[in-house]
N, C-alpha and C positions, 0 to 999 in steps of 0.2 A: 651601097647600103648594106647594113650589116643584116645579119638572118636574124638575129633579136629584134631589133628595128621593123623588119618584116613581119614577124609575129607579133609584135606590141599592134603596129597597123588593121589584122586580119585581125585582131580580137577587140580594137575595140572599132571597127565597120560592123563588127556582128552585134558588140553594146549598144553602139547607137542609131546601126538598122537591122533590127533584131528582124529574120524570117522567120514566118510562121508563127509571127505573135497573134495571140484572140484564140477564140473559141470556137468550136462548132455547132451548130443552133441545133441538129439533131443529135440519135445516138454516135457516141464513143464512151469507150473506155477513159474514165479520167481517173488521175492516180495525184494524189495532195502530198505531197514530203517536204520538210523546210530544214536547216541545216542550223538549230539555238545555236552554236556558239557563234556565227557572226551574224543569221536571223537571214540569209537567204530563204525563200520561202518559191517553189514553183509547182503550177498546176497545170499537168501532163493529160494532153487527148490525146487515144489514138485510133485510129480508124483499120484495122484490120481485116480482111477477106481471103480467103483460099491461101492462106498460108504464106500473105504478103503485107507489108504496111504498106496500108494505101496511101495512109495519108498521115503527119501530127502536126500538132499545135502545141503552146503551150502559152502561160499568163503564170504575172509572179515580180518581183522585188529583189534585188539582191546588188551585190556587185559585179563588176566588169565581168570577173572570169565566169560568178554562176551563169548571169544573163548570156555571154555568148559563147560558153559552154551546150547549151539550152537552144540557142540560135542554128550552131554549126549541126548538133545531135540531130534534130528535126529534119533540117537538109539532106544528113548526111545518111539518117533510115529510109526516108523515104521513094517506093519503089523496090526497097530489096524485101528478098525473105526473112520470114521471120526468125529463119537458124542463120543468115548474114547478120541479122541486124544484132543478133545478139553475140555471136563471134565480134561483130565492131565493137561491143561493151565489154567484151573481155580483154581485147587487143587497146583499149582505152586505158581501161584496169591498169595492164602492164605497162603501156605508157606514165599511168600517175606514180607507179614505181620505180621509175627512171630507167627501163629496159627500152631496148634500141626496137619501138617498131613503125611499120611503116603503112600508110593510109593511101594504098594508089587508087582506092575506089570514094576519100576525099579528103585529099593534101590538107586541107584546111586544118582539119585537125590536129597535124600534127604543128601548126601555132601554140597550141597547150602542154609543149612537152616542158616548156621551163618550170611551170605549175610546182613539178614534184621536188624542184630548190626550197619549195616555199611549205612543210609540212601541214601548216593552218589552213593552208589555201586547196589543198587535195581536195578535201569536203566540199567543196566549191564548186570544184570541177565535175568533180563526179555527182552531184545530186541529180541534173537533169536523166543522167544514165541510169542512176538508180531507180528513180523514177518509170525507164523505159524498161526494165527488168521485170519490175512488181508489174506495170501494166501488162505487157504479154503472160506475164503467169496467171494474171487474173482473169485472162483475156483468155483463155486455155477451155 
């Protein structure tokens, strides 16, 4: 099986068993951002304590990549700290640049490296991250 093949797989297991979809019935930080020019739309919880994500969620609408973009993110902060979890959204960043990086803390994500072939599709990728950005700043 080719490694394209492999990532087309791991993205859309996350579109069509999105983790960490819904909401949380108490406080969190939620953070609303939608991407007009193809109308992805996601709404980011985050659960924050002592300097860690404890926990996210999110809800929202879009295509393959936003949805499990948004799926792997949630997975892939939760439990670390809050200067990990944002080093992950930087080292994302540069992945949607097409620079060589690597996710040992979760492989998954590097399924989204082909993303940055696709210019239109960057935005896609990156909203749930952006999302998790604005949230900790506001969450500050």
């Amino acid at each position: 099986m080719q490694l394209d093949d492999l990532y087309r797989r791991v993205i859309m297991d996350h579109y069509k068993n999105p983790r960490n979809r819904g909401r949380f019935e108490d406080d969190a930080v939620t953070v609303d951002l939608n991407n007009p020019t193809c109308g992805d739309r996601i709404s980011l919880q985050l659960k924050t304590k002592d300097g860690m994500v404890e926990d996210a969620r999110f809800t929202g609408e879009g295509c393959s990549i936003s949805m499990s973009s948004a799926s792997m993110m949630t997975e892939a902060v939760k439990g670390k700290t809050i200067d990990q979890a944002l080093d992950m959204a930087s080292r994302f960043s540069s992945l949607m640049k097409g620079e060589a990086v690597e996710f040992d803390d979760y492989e998954e994500l590097e399924a989204l490296s082909g993303v940055n072939k696709f210019p239109a599709r960057i935005k896609c990728a990156t909203l749930a991250w952006n999302a998790l950005r604005k949230g900790i700043d506001e969450d500050k």
